[in-house]
Structure formats: C-alpha cells, structure tokens
C-alpha positions in Angstrom: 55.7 19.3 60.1 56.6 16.1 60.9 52.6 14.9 61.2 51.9 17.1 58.3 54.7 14.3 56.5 53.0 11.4 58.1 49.5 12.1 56.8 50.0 12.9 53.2 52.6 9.8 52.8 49.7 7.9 52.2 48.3 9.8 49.4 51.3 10.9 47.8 51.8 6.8 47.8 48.4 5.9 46.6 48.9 8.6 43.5 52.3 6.9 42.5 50.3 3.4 41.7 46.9 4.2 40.6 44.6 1.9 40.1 44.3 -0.1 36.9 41.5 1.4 34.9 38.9 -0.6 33.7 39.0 -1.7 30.0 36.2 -0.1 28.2 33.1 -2.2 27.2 32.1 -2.9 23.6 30.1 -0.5 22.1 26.4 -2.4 22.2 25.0 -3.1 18.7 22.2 -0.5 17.9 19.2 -2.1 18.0 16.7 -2.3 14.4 14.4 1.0 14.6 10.5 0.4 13.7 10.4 0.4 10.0 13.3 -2.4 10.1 11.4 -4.4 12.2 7.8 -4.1 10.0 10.5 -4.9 7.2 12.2 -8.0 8.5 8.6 -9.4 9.1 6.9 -8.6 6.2 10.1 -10.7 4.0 9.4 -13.6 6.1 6.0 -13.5 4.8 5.9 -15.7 1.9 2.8 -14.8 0.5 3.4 -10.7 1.0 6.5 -11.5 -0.7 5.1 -13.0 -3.8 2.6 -10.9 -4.4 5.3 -8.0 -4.2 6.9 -9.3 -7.0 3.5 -10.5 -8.8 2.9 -6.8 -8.3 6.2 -5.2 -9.6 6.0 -7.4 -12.7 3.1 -5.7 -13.7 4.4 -2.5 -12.7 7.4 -2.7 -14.7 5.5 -4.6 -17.9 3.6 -1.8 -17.6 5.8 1.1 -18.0 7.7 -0.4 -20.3 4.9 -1.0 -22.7 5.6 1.2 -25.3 9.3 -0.4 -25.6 7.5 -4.6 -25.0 4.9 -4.4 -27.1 5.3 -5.8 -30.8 2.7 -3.8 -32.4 0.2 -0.3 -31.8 -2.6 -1.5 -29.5 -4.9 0.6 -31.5 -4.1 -0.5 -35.0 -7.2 -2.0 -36.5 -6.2 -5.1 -39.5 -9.1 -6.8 -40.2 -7.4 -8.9 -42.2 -5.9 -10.7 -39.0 -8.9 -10.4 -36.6 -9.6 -13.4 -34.7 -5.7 -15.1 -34.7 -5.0 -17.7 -32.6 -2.3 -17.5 -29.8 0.9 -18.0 -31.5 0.0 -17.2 -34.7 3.5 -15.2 -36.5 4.3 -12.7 -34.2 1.0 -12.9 -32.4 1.7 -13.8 -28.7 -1.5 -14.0 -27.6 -3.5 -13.8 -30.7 -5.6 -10.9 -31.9 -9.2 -10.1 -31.2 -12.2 -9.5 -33.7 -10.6 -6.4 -34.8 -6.9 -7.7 -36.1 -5.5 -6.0 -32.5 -2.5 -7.8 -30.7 -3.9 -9.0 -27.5 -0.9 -8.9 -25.9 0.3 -4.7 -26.3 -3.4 -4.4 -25.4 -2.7 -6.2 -22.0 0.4 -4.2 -21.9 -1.1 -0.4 -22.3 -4.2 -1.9 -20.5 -2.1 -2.2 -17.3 -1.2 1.2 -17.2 -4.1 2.9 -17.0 -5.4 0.3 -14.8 -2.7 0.9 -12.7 -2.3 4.6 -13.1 -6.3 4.4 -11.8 -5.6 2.5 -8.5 -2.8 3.8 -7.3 -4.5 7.7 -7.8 -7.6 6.7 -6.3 -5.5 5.3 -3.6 -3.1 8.2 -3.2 -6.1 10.9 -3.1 -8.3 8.7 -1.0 -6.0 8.8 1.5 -4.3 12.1 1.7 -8.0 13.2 1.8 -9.5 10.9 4.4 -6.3 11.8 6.2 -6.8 15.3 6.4 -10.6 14.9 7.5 -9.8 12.6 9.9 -7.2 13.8 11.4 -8.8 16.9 12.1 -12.0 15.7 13.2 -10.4 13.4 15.9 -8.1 16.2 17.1 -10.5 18.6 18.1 -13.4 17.2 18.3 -17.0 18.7 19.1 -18.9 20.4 16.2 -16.0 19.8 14.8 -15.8 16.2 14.5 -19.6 17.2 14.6 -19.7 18.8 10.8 -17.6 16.1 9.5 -19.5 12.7 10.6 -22.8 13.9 9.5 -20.6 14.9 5.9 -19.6 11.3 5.8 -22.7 9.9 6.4 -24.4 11.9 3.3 -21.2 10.8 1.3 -21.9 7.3 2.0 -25.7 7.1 1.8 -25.3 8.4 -2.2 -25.2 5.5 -4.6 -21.7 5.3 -5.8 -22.7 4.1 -9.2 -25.6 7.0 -9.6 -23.0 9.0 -8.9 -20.1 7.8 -11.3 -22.6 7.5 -14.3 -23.7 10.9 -13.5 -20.4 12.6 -13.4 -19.8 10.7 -16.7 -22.4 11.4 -18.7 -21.6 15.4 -17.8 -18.2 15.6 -18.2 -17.4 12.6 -20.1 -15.5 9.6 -19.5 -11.7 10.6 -20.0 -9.4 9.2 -16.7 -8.9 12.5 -15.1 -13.1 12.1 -14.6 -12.6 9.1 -13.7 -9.8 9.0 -10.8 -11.4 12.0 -9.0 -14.5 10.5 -8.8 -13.4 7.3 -7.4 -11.7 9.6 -5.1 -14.7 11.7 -4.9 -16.5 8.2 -3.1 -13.5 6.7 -1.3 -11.9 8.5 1.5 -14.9 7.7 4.1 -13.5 5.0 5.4 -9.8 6.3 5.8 -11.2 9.1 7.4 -13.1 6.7 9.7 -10.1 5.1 10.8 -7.8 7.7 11.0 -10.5 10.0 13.1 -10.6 6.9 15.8 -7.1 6.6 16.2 -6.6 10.1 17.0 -9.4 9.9 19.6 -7.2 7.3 21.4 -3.4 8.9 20.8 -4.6 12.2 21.2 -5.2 11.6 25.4 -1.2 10.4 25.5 0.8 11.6 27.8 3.3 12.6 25.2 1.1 14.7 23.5 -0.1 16.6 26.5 3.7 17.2 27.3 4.2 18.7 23.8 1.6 21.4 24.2 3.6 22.2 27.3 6.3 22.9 25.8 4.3 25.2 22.8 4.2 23.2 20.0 1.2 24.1 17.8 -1.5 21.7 17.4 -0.8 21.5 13.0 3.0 20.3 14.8 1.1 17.9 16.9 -1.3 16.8 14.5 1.1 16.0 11.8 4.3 15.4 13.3 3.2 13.6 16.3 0.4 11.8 15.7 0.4 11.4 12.3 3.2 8.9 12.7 1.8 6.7 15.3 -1.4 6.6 13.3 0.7 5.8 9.7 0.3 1.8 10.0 -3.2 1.9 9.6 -3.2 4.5 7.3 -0.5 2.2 4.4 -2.8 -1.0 5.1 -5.8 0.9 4.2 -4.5 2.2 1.0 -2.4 -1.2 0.1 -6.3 -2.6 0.0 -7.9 0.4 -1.5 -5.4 -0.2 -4.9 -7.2 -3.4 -5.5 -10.4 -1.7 -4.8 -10.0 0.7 -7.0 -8.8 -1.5 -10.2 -11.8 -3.5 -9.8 -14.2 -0.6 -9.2 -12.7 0.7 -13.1 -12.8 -2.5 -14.4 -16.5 -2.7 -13.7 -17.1 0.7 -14.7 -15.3 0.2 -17.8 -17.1 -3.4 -18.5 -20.5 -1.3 -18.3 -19.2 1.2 -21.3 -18.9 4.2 -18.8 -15.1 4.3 -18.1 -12.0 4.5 -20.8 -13.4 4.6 -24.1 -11.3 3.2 -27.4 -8.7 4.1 -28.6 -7.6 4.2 -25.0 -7.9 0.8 -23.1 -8.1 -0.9 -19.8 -8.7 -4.8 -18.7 -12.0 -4.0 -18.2 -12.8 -2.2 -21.3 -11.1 -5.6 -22.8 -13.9 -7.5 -20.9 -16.8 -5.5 -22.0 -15.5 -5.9 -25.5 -14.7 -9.9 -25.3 -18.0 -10.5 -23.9 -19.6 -11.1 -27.2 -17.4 -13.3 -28.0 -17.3 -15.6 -25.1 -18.3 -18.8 -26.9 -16.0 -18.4 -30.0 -12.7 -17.3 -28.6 -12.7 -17.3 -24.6 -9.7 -16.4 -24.2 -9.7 -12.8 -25.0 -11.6 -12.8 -21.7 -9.6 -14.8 -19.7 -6.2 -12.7 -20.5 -7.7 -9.6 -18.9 -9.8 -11.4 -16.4 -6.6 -12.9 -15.2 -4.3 -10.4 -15.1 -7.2 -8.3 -13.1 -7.2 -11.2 -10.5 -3.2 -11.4 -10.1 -2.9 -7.5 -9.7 -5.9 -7.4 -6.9 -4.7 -11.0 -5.1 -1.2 -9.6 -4.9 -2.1 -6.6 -3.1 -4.3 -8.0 -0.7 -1.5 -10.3 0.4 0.7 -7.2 0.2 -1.6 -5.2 2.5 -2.4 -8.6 4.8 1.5 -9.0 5.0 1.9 -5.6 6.5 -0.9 -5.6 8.6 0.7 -8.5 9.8 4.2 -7.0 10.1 2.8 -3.4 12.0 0.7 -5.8 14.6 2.4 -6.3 17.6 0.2 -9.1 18.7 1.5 -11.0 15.8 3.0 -14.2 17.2 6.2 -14.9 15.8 6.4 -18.4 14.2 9.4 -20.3 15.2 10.4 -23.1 12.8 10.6 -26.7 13.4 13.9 -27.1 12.9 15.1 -24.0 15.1 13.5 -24.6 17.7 15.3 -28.5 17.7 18.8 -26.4 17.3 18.1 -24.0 20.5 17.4 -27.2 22.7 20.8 -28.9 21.7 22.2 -25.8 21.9 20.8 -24.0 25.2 19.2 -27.2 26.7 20.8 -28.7 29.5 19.9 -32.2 29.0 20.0 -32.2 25.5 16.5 -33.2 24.4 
C-alpha cells in the first residue's frame, strides 16, 4: 500500500497544478477566392475601368430612351429638316427629314446593343456546348464536329446574311440568329482545346472514380476551369457583333425605318456627307466608343484571369517598402 501511495503522489500532484493552456491563436483572415482576385485586378486597370463606365453609359442612355428623348425618333417634320445643333429644343439638330438626332442616337443604341449582346450570348452558349463536347470525348466525335466547323467557316458570311434576308426579311429576330448562325466557330474552337488539356487532370480522373457522370464532369468540372476564356471571348464578340450590324445595316439589309440603328443612321447620312457631316459623325462615334470600351473591357479581364500577368508595383510603393522593410534605409 504504502508503494502503491508513493507512486501515484506524483500524479495526483501533477493533476492539482496543470499546466497553463495555451492562449488560442487568432483566427487567420480568409484569404480572397478567384473571382475577387480577377476583380481586384481588373479595377486597377484604368483603361478596363473606363471603358466599363463608357459602356454602362450607353447601357443606361439606352434603356432609358423612351423617358430621355425629347421627341418620337420616327416623327417626320419637314418643316425642320436639316436644323443645326442647338437649334430650340434640338440637341443635336435634325436630319433631312425634320427627325431629332439625338432620340434617334438614343433608340439607335438599343437595338444596337440588344444585337451584340444576343449575338454574343447565343454565340457562346452554342460554341460552348459544341465544344465542350467535342473535346470531352473525342474521336468521331470531335470528328463530326471539326469537319462541321470547317463548312460553317468556308460559307461567305455576307452571302449568307443577304440570303437569309432577302427570304425572311430583315426584322432583328433574322438578324440576331444569323449573326449567331456565323459566330460560335471560334468559341467552340477554344473551348474544344481547353477541354483537351483539363480533361487529362488528375482531378477529373478521380471524379469518375468516385461515379460522377460525365454531363457532371463536363459542366460542373470543367466548365469552370474553362469559364475565363469563355467571358474574354464574348466581351470581344459584343463589339464584333455591333459592327457586323452596323455594316449590314449601312448596306440597307439590316433594321429598316421606322426602326433604327447607328448604322442605319450611317447609310442614311451618307448622302449627305458634304452638307451636314455631322449626322455621320454622331453615330460613327458612338459606334467607336461602344466597340473601344469593350475591347478594353475584354483586354482588362484577359489581363486580370492571366496568371502570368506581372503585377505592376508603383514608384512610390516600392520607395515606402524600402524605408519601411529595408535595413539600411535606402
């Protein structure tokens, strides 16, 4: 008994003065997922940021328009045709018909907006779809579909559009889908190459392990490691699609009056280019703002999604981490 005393003494000692716990350590700050990074870069862009904002001016000029605009874009008044800018409550004048210039900029905008942002959409949800596919599973597969985009790109586009017009006429519905119609190739290009290269990860072998189907794989997977190509591709395919109305429109086989678009404003200014220039430049400028500011939009996040990107430093932080970090000073 009396060694059974001796050796738990110790213990029954050490249990009356435990040791002093540890104090817990500060819960770590979560670190900024993907999208916040691509976000953080893309507002120190300055150029991505202004065209944004070019961009969301016309956006929101352009919804509005039936509240902005002063007067009907369609209403004919001869007996004001051809007013200079400023002229009562002319903004921008009138053209050869008495219209107001400026609610025709206005409702221009939205269908020339309305068209790019459609062609873009469709474009890419189908090039998505074909490419995604055809990189997946390759063979005759991937096969079928190469040899389909390499008829759909050797057909001349504009054959094709005045075609499609001449049958079923020239309202915008026509219009957007056959944009579409002549679009998607080179989204599904890109999206079929990028899954040729994720689909031979390791994490997608490990999720057929575990059973998930390949339409889970294929769209839940590696549909969001292939997204960043996919948005910079359709940022640039807006601006594509603007112009490609505006020159359909500017060679009388897009929107026909009383509807109207910046390039229907062009084709109709044309005549009178030497009289009163100006009813070409407002359209031709606004058409140049909209496509520059999406190009820097879709540069900016191509930038911002690139991991290569070097981060610029500025002058004058890199002169406060030496005073504050260097040893010497310097």
């Amino acid at each position: 008994m009396s060694d059974m005393n001796i050796e738990t003494a110790p213990n029954v000692q050490a249990s009356e003065h435990p040791e002093p716990a540890s104090a817990p350590l500060p819960p770590s700050k979560k670190p900024p997922g993907p999208w916040m990074t691509v976000v953080k870069k893309f507002l120190r862009n300055p150029y991505a940021v202004t065209g944004l904002i070019v961009l969301l001016f016309f956006v929101v000029i352009s919804v509005l328009a039936n509240v902005i605009s002063p007067y009907d874009p369609a209403k004919i008044d001869l007996m004001n045709s051809n007013l200079k800018p400023g002229t009562g409550d002319h903004l921008l004048g009138t053209d050869e018909l008495g219209r107001d210039i400026f609610s025709r900029l206005l409702h221009s905008g939205q269908i020339s907006l309305t068209v790019g942002f459609s062609v873009a959409a469709i474009s890419v949800i189908i090039g998505t779809l074909v490419g995604a596919i055809s990189g997946f599973f390759g063979g005759w597969i991937d096969t079928i579909f190469m040899r389909l985009i390499d008829v759909m790109n050797s057909i001349p586009t504009l054959f094709l559009n005045i075609l499609v017009m001449a049958i079923f006429g020239t309202k915008i519905q026509y219009m957007i889908m056959i944009l579409a119609f002549t679009s998607w190739m080179g989204v599904a290009r890109l999206v079929r190459g990028t899954y040729l290269q994720l689909r031979e990860m390791q994490y997608v072998e490990a999720a057929r392990a575990i059973g998930v189907s390949r339409t889970g794989i294929i769209f839940r997977h590696l549909l969001r490691n292939a997204s960043f190509p996919i948005i910079v591709n359709a940022t640039l395919m807006v601006g594509g699609a603007i112009l490609s109305e505006s020159g359909l429109s500017y060679l009388g086989l897009g929107i026909q009056a009383p509807a109207t678009s910046w390039g229907l404003m062009l084709s109709n200014s044309q005549e009178f280019m030497l009289i009163d220039p100006l009813q070409a430049i407002y359209p031709g400028v606004c058409i140049l703002a909209v496509v520059l500011a999406v190009n820097f939009i879709g540069d900016g996040i191509r930038d911002a999604m690139d991991p290569r990107q070097k981060k610029k430093i500025s002058r004058r932080r890199l002169d406060k981490w030496r005073k504050n970090y260097s040893k010497s000073g310097i």
